[in-house]
Backbone as CSV, one residue per row, in Angstrom:
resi,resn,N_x,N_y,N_z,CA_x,CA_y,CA_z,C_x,C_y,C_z
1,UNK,-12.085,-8.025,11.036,-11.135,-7.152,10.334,-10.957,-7.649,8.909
2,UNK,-11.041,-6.435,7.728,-10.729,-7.084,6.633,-9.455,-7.611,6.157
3,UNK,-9.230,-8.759,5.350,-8.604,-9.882,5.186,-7.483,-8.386,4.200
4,UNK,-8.307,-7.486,3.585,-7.588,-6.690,2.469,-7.001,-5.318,3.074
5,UNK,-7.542,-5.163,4.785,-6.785,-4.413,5.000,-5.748,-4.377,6.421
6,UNK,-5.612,-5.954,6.396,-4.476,-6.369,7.676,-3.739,-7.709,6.790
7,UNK,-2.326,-7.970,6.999,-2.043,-8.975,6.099,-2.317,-10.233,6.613
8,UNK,-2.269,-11.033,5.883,-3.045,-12.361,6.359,-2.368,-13.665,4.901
9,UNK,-1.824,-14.325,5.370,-1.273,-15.326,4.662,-2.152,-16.381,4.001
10,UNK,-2.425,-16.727,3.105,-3.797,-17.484,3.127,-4.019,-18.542,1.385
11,UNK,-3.943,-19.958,1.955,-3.971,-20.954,0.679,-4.998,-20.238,-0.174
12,UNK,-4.480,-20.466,-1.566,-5.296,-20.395,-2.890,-5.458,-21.766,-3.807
13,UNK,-6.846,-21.222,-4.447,-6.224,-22.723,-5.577,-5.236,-22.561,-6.593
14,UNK,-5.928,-23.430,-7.628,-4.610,-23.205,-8.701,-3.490,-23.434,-8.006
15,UNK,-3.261,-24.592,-7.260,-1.709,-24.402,-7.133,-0.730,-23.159,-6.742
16,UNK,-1.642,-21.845,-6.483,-0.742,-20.922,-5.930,-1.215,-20.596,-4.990
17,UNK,0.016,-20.063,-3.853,-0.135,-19.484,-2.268,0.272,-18.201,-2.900
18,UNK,-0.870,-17.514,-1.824,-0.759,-15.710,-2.367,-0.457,-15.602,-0.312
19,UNK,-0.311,-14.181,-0.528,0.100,-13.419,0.778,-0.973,-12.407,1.045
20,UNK,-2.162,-12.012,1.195,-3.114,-11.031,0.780,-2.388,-9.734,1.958
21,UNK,-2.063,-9.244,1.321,-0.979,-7.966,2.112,-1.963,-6.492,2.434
22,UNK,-1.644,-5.323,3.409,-2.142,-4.702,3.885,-1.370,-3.394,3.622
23,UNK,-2.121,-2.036,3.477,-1.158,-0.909,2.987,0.313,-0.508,3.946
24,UNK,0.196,-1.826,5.419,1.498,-1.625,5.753,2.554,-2.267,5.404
25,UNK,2.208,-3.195,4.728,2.874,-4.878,3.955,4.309,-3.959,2.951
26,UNK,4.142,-3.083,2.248,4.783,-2.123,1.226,5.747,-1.160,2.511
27,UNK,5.013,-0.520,2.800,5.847,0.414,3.496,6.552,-0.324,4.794
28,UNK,6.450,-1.074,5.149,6.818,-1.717,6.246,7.989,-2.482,5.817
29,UNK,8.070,-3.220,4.276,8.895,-3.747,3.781,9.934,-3.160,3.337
30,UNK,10.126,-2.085,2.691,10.985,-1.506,1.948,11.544,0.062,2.995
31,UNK,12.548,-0.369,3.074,13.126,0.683,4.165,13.030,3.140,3.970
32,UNK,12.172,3.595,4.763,11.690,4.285,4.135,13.205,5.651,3.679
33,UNK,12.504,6.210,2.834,13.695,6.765,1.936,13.013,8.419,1.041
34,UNK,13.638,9.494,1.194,13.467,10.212,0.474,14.066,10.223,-1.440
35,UNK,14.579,9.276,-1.156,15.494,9.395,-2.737,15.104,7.910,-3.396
36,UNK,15.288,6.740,-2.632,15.537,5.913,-3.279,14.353,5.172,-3.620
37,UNK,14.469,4.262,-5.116,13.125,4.116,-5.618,13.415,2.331,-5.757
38,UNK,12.057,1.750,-5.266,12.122,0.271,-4.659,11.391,-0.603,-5.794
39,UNK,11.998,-1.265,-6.761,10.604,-2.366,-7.366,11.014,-3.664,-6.279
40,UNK,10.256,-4.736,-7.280,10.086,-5.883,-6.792,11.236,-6.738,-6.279
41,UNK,12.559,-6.197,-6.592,13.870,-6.713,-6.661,14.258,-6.412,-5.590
42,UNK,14.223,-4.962,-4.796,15.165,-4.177,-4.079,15.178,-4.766,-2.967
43,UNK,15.830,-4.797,-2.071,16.040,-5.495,-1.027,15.368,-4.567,0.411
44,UNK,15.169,-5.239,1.255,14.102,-4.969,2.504,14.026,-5.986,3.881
45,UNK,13.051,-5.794,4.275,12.832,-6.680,5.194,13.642,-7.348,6.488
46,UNK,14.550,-6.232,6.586,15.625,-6.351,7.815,16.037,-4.993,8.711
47,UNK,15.759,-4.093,8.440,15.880,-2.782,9.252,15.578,-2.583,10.681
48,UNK,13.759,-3.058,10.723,13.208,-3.178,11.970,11.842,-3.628,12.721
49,UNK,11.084,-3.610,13.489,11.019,-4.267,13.671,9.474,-4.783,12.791
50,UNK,9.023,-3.746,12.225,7.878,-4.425,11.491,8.435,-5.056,9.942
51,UNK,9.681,-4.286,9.460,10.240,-4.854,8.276,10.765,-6.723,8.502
52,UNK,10.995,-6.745,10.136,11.506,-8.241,10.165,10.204,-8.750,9.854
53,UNK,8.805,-8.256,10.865,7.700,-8.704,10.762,7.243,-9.379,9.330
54,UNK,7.330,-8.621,8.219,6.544,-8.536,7.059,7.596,-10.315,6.349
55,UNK,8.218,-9.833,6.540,9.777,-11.066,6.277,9.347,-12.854,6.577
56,UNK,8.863,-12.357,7.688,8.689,-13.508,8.702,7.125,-13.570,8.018
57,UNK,6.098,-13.167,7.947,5.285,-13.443,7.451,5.315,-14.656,5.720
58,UNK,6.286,-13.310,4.916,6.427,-14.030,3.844,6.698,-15.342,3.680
59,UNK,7.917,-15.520,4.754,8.517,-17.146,4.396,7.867,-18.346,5.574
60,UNK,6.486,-17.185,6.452,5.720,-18.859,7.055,4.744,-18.811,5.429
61,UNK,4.378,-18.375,4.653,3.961,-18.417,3.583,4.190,-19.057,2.267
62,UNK,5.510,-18.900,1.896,5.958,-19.954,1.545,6.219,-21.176,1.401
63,UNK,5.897,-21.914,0.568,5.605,-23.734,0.337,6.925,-23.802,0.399
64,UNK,7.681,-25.674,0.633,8.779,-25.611,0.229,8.915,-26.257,-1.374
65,UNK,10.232,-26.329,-1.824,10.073,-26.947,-3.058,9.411,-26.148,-4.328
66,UNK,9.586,-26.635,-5.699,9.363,-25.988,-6.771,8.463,-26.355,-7.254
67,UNK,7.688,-26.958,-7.149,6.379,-27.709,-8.130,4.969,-26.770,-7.384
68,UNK,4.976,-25.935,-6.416,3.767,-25.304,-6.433,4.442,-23.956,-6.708
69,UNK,3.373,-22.843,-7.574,3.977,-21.931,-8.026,3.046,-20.637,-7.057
70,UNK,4.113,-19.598,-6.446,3.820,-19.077,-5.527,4.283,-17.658,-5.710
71,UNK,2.925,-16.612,-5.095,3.292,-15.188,-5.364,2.592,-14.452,-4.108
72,UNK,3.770,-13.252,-4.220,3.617,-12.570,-2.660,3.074,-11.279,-3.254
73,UNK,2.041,-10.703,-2.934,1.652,-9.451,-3.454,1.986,-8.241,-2.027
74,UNK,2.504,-7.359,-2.297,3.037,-6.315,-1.217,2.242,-4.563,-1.575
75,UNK,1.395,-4.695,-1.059,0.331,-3.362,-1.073,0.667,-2.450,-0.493
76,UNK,0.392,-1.259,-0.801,0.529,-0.201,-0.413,-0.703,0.273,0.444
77,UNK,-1.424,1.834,0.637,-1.918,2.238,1.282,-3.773,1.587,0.263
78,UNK,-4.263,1.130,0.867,-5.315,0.118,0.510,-6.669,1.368,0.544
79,UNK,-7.109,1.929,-0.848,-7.737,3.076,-0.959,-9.548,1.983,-1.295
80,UNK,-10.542,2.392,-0.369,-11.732,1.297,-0.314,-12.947,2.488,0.386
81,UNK,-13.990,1.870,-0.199,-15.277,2.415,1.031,-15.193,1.423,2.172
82,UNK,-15.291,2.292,2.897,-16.219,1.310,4.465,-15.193,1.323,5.435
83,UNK,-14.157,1.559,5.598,-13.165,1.284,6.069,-11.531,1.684,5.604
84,UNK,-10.588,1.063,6.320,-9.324,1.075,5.921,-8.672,2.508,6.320
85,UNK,-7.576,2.769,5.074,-6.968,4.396,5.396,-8.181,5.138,4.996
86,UNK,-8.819,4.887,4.065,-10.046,5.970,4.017,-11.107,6.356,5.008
87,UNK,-11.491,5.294,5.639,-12.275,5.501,6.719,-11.555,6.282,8.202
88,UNK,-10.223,6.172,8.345,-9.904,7.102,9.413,-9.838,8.436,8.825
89,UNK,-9.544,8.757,7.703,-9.492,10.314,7.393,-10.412,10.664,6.590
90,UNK,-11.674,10.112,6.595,-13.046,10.730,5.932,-13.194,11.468,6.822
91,UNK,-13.680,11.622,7.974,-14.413,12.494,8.937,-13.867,13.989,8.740
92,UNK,-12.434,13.695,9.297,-11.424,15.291,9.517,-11.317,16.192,8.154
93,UNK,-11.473,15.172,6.794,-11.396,16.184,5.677,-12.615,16.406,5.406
94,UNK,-13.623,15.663,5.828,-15.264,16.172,5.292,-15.362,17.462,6.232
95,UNK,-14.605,17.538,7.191,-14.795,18.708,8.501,-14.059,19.912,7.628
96,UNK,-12.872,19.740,6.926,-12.395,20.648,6.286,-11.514,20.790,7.076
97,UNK,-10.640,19.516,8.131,-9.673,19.735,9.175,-8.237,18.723,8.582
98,UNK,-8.424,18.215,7.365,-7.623,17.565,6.846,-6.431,18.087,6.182
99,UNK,-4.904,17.291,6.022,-4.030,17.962,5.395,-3.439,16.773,5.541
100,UNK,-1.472,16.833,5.457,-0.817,16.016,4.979,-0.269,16.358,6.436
101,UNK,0.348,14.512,6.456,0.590,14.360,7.791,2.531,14.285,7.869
102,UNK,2.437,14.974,8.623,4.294,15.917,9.475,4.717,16.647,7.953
103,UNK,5.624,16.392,7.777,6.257,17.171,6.776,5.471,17.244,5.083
104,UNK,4.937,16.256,4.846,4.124,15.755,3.578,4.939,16.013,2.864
105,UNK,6.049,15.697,2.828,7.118,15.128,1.512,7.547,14.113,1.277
106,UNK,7.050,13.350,2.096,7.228,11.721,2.198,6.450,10.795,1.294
107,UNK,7.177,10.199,0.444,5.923,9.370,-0.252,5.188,8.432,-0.293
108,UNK,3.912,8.655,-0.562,2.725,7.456,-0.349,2.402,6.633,-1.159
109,UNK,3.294,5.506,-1.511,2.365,4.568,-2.368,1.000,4.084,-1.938
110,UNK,-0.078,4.017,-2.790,-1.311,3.939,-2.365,-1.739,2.978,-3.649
111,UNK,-2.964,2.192,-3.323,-3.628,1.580,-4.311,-5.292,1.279,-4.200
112,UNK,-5.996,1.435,-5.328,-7.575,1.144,-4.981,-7.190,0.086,-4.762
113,UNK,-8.823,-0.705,-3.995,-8.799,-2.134,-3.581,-9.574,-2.615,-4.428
114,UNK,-9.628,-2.393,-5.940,-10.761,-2.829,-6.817,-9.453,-3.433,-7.768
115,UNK,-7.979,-2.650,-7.525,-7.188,-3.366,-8.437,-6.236,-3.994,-7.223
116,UNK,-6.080,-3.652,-6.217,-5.369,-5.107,-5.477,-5.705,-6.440,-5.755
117,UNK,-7.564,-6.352,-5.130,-8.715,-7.745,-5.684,-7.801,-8.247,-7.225
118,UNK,-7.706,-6.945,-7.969,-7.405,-7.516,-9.707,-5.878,-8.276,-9.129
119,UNK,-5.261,-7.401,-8.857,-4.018,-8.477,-8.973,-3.655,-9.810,-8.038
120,UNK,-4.734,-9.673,-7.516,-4.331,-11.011,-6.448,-5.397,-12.387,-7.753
121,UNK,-6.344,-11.292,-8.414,-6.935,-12.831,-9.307,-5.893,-12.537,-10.279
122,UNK,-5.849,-11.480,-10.549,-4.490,-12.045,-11.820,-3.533,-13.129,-11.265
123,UNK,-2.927,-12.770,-10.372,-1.966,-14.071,-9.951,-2.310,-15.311,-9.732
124,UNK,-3.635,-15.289,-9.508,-3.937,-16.863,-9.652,-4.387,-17.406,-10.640
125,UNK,-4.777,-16.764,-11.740,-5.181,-16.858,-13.134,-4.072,-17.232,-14.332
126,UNK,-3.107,-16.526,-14.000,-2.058,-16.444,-15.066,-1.346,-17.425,-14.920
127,UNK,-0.836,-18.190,-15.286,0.371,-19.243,-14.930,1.551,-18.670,-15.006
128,UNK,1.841,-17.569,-15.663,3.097,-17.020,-15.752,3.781,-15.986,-14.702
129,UNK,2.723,-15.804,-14.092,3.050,-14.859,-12.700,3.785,-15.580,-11.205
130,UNK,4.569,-14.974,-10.943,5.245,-15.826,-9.634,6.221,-15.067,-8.927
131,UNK,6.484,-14.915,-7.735,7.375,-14.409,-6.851,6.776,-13.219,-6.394
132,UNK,7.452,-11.563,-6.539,6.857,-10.869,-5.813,6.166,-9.903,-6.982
133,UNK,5.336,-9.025,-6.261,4.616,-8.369,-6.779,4.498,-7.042,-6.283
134,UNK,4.636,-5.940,-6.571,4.480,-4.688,-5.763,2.903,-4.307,-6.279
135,UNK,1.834,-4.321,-5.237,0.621,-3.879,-5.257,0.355,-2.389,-4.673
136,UNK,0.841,-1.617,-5.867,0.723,-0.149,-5.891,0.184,0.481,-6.797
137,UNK,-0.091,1.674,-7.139,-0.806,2.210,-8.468,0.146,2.511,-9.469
138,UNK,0.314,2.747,-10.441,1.262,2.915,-11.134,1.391,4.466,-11.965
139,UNK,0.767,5.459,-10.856,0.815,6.922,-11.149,2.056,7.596,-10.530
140,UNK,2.363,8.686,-11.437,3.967,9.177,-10.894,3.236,9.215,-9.623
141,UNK,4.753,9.090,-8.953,4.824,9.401,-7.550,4.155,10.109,-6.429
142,UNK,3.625,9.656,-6.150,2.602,10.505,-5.193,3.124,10.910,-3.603
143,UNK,3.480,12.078,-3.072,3.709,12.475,-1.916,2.538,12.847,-1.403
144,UNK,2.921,12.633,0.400,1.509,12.744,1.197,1.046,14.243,1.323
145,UNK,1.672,14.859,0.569,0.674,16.329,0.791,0.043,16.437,-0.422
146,UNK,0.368,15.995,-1.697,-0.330,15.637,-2.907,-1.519,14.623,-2.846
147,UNK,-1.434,13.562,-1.565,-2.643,12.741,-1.648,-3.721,13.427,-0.458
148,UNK,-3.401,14.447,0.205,-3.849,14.737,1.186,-4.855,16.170,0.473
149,UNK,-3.575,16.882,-0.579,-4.706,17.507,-1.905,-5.190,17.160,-2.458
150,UNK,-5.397,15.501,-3.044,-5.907,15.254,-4.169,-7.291,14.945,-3.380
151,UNK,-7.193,14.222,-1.896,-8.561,13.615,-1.195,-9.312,15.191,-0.998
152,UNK,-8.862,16.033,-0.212,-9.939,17.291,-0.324,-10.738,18.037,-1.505
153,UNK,-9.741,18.022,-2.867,-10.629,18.226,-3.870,-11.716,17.108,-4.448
154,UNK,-11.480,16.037,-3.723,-12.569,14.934,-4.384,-13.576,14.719,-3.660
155,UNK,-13.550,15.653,-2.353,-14.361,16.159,-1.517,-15.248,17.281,-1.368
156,UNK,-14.147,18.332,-2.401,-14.736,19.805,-2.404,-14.369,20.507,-1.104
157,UNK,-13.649,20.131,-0.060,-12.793,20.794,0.669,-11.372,21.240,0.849
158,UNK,-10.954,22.347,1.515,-9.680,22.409,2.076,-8.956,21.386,2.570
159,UNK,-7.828,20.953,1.992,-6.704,20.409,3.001,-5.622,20.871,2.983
160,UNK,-5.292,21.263,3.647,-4.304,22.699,4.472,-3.363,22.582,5.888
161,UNK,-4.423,21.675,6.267,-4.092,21.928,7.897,-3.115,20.195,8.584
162,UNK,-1.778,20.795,8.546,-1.085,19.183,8.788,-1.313,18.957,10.655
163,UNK,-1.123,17.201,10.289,-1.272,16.959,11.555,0.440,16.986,11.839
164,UNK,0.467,17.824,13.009,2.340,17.503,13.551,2.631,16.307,13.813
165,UNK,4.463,16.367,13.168,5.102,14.855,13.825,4.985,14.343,15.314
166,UNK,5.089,15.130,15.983,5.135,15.263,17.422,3.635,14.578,17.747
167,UNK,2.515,14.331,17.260,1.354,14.011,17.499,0.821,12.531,16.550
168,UNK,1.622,12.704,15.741,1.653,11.016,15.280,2.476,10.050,15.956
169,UNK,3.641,10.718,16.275,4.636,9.769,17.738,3.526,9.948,18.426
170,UNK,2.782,10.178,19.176,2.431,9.999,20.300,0.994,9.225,20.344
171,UNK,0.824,9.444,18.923,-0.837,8.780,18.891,-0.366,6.923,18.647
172,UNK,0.809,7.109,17.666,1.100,6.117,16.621,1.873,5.017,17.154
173,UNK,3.176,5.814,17.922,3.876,4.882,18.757,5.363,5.573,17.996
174,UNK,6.503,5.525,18.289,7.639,5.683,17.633,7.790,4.675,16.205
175,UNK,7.562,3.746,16.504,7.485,2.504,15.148,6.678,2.654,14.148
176,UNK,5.680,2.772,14.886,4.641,2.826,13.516,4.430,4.285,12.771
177,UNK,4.801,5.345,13.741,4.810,6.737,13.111,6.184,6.614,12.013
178,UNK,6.943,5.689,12.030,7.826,5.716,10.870,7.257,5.883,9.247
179,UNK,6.185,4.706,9.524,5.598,4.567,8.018,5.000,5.561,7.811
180,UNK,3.901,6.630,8.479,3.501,7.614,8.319,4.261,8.681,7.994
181,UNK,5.265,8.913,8.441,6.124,10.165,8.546,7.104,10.303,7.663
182,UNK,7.689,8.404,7.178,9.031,8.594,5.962,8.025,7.603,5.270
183,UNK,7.799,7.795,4.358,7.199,6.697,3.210,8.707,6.538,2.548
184,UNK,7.918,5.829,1.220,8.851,5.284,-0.146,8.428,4.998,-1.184
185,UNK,8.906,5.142,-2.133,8.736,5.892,-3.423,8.861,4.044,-4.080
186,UNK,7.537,3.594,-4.206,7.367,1.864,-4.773,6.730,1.984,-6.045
187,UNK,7.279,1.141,-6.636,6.938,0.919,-8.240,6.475,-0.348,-8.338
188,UNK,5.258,-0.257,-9.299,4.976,-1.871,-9.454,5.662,-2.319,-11.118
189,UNK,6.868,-2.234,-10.789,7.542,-3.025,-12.410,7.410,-4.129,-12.797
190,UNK,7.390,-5.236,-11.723,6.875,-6.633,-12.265,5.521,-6.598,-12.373
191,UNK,4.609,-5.936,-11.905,2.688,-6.336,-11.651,2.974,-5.944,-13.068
192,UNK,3.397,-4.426,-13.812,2.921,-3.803,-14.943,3.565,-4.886,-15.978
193,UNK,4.931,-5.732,-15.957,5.575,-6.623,-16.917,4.695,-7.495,-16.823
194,UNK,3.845,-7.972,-16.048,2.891,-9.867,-16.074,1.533,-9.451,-16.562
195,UNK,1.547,-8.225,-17.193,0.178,-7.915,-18.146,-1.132,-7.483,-17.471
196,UNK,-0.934,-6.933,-16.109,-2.028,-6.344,-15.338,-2.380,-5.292,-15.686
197,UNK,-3.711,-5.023,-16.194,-3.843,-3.705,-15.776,-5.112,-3.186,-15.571
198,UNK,-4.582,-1.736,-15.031,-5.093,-1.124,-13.665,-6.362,-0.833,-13.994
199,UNK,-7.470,-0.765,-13.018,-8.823,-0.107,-13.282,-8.632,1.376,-13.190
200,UNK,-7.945,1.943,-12.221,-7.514,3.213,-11.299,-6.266,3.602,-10.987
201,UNK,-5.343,3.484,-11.959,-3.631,3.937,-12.579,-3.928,5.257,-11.496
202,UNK,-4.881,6.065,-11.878,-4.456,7.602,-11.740,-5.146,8.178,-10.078
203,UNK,-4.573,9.229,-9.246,-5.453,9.043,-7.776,-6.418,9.751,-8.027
204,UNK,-6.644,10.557,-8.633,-8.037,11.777,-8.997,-9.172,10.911,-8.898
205,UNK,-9.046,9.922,-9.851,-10.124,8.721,-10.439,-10.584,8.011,-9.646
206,UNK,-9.296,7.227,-8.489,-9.527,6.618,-7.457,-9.921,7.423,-6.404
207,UNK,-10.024,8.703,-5.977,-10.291,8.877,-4.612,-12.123,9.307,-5.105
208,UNK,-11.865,9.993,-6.468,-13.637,10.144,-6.733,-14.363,8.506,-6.818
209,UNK,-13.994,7.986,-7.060,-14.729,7.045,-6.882,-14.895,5.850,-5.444
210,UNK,-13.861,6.665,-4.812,-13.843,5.769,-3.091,-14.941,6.856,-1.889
211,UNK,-15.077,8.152,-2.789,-16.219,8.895,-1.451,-17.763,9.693,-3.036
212,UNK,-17.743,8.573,-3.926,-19.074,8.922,-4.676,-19.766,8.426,-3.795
């Protein structure tokens, strides 16, 4: 399983411990919300039971003490060939059976994995980078029926056709159909303040270049 698309805690050099986080690491953390908008500050990681999860990850991750300098990167939906969220919904939209999943007003932070890779070497590169990091794209807001249009036109197909809530509970589990069904609206304000930037800001760019 890839290291970039399940989270996995894992020593770096340079003196910094990174967190290499997974597109559930974001949504799992930040409690999901139609209104409210989450940077690196907002508080999380206590609601339930994958938000304790992500929590508990962070701080077996954590060094103790101040002399090693340490950063948690928190990803969103991890946009890649070969795999990941792209590889379960290539098939159904190449079929022309794709759409936005339950209501698609929920929002999807998403990110290529060509600028996650960037910000996890930025953080070990920079000396000035430290604490958390929101590893998201930094294009307005993207809702899942907008990413569910933007993947069929970068396909040249229809996406039209939603999958019901009632069928993600049942495929997904009650828990995990949370993240699918209520996203949250994540900003990367500290990644964009520590001088990163993006290969693939915009999703048009990124999804043509995840099924060229």
């Amino acid at each position: 399983m890839n290291l970039l698309s399940r989270g996995c805690p894992a020593a770096m050099p340079l003196s910094t411990w990174r967190e290499r986080t997974s597109s559930t690491l974001s949504e799992a953390y930040y409690q999901p919300s139609l209104t409210a908008e989450y940077d690196e500050d907002s508080p999380g990681g206590d609601f339930d039971f994958f938000s304790n999860l992500v929590t508990k990850w962070e701080a077996a991750a954590r060094l103790p003490g101040e002399s090693t300098r340490q950063v948690v990167v928190r990803a969103g939906v991890v946009l890649g060939r070969g795999g990941g969220a792209i590889g379960h919904m290539l098939l159904p939209f190449r079929l022309g059976l794709g759409g936005p999943i339950g209501p698609g007003h929920q929002f999807f932070p998403w990110i290529h994995i060509r600028d996650l890779a960037g910000i996890l070497t930025h953080a070990a590169e920079a000396s000035h980078v430290q604490g958390v990091l929101n590893g998201v794209a930094p294009a307005p807001t993207t809702t899942n029926a907008e990413f569910a249009k933007a993947f069929g036109a970068a396909l040249g197909r229809p996406a039209f056709m939603p999958l019901p809530s009632v069928v993600v509970q049942a495929v997904f589990g009650r828990e995990r159909a949370v993240m699918l069904l209520e996203g949250q609206k994540v900003v990367p304000r500290r990644t964009l303040a520590t001088g990163y930037q993006y290969s693939f800001p915009e999703l048009g760019a990124a999804l043509k270049e995840v099924v060229a």
